[in-house]
C-alpha positions as CSV (number, residue, x, y, z in Angstrom):
1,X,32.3,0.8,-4.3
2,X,30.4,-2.5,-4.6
3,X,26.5,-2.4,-5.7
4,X,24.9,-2.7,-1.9
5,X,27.5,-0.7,-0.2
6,X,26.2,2.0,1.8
7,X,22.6,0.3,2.1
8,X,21.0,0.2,5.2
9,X,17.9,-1.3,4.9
10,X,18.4,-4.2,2.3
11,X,19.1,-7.9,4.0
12,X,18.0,-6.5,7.4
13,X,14.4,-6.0,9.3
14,X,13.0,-2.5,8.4
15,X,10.7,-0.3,9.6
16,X,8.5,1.9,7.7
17,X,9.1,5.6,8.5
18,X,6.3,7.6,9.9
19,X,6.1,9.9,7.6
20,X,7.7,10.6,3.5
21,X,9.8,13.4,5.4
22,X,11.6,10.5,7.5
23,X,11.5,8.0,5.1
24,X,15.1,7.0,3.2
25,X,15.0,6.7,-0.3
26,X,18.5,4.6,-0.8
27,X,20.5,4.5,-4.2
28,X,22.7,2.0,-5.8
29,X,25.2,2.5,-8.8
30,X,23.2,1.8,-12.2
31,X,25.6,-1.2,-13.6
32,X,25.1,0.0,-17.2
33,X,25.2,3.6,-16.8
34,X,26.3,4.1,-20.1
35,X,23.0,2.2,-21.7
36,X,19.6,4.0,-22.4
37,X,17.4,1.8,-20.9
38,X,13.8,2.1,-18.8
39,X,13.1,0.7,-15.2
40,X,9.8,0.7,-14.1
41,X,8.0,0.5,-10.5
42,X,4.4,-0.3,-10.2
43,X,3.1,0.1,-6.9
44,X,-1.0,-1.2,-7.1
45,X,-1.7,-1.1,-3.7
46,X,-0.5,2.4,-2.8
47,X,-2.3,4.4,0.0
48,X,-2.8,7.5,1.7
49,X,-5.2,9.8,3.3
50,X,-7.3,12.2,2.6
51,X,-5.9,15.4,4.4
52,X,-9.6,16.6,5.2
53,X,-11.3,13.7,6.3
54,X,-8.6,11.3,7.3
55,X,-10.1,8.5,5.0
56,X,-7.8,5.8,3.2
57,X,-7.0,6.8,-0.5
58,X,-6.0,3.8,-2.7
59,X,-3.9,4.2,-5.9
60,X,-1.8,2.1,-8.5
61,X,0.9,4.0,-9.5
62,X,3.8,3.3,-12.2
63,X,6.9,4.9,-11.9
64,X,9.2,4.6,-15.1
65,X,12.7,6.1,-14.6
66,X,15.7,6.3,-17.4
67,X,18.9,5.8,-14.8
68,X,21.7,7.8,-15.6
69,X,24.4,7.2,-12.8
70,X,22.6,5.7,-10.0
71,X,19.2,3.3,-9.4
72,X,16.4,3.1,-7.2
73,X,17.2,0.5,-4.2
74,X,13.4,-1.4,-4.7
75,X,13.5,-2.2,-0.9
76,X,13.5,1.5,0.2
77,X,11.1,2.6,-2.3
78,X,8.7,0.0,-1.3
79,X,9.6,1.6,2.9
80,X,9.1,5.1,1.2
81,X,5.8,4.7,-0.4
82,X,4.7,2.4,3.0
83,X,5.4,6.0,4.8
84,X,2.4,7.3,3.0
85,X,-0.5,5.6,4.8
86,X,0.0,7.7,7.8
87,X,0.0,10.4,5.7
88,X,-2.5,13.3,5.0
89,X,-2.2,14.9,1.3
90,X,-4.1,15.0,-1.7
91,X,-3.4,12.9,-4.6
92,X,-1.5,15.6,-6.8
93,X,0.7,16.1,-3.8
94,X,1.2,12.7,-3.4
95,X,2.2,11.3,-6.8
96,X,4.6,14.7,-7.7
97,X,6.3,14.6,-4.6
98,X,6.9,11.0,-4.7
99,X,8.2,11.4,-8.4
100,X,10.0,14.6,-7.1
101,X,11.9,12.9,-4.3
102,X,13.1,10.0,-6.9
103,X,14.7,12.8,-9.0
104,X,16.5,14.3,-6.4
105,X,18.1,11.3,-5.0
106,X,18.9,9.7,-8.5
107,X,18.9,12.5,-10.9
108,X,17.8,10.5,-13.4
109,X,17.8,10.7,-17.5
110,X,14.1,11.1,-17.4
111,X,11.5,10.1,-15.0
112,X,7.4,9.9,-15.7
113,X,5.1,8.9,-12.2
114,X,1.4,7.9,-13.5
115,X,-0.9,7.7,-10.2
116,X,-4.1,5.8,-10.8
117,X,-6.0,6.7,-7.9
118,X,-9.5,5.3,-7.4
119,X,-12.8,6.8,-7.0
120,X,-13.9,8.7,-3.7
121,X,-17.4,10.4,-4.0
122,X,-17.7,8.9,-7.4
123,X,-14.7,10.5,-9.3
124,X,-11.2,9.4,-9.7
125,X,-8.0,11.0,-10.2
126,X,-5.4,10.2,-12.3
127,X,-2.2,12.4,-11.6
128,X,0.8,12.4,-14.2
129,X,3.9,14.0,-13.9
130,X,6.9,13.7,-16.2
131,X,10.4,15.4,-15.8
132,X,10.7,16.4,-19.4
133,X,10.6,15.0,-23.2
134,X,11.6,11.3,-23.1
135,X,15.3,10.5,-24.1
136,X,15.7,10.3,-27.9
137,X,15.6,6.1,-28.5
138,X,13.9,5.0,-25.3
139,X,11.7,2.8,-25.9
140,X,8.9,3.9,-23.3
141,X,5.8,1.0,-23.1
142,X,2.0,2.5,-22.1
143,X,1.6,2.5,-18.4
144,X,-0.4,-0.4,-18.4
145,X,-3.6,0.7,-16.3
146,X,-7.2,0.7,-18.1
147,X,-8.7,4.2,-17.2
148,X,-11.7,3.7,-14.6
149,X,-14.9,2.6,-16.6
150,X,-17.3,2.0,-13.4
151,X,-19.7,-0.6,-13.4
152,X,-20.4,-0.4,-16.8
């Protein structure tokens, strides 16, 4: 099977799903499946809403993901996580069932989600969910996102 076989979205027009539930997450074979190595997403411009009010909710989140036989196509995550702005849930639900829906089409060696999401009413959230204790040897860098200071 060649790397983009089976892909329906990459090198075509696509249209964000209106909802995670519709949305297709599409795989790819991982070319070195036999390497330990770290892939990592970061979405800065993530959004949602607030299942109460209907408000946007903003958040930068960084998905880091071990592969073991199969990869994240980066074109239908970017269409997954797009599903979200039409999308009523609160953060926790948000960030673990994104990281949640990664593992079960990948079944990766080890997956950790960090969502940076920014202050509404004067507190942010930061939601982290990991799928276990990080391959022995992986070399796994620091998210990368200063927590929320404020103003000051």
């Amino acid at each position: 099977m060649s790397a983009t076989e089976g892909l329906s979205q990459l090198g075509s027009q696509s249209v964000a799903a209106n909802s995670p539930d519709e949305a297709t997450l599409e795989t790819a074979p991982n070319p070195h499946p036999s390497d330990l190595y770290l892939a990592r997403f970061t979405a800065p411009e993530f959004t949602s809403l607030c299942p109460v009010t209907g408000q946007p909710d903003f958040a930068h989140l960084v998905i880091d993901y071990a592969p073991a036989k199969l990869i994240v196509e980066s074109k239908s995550l970017k269409l997954f996580l797009t599903s979200f702005r039409n999308h009523g849930a609160f953060h926790e639900d948000c960030t673990i069932a994104i990281g949640k829906r990664i593992v079960d089409a990948i079944k990766p060696k080890w997956l950790r989600i960090a969502g940076y999401w920014y202050p509404r009413g004067g507190i942010p959230i930061d939601v982290f969910y990991q799928t276990g204790t990080p391959p022995k040897g992986l070399w796994l860098p620091e998210p990368g996102v200063a927590p929320y200071r404020g103003r000051g």
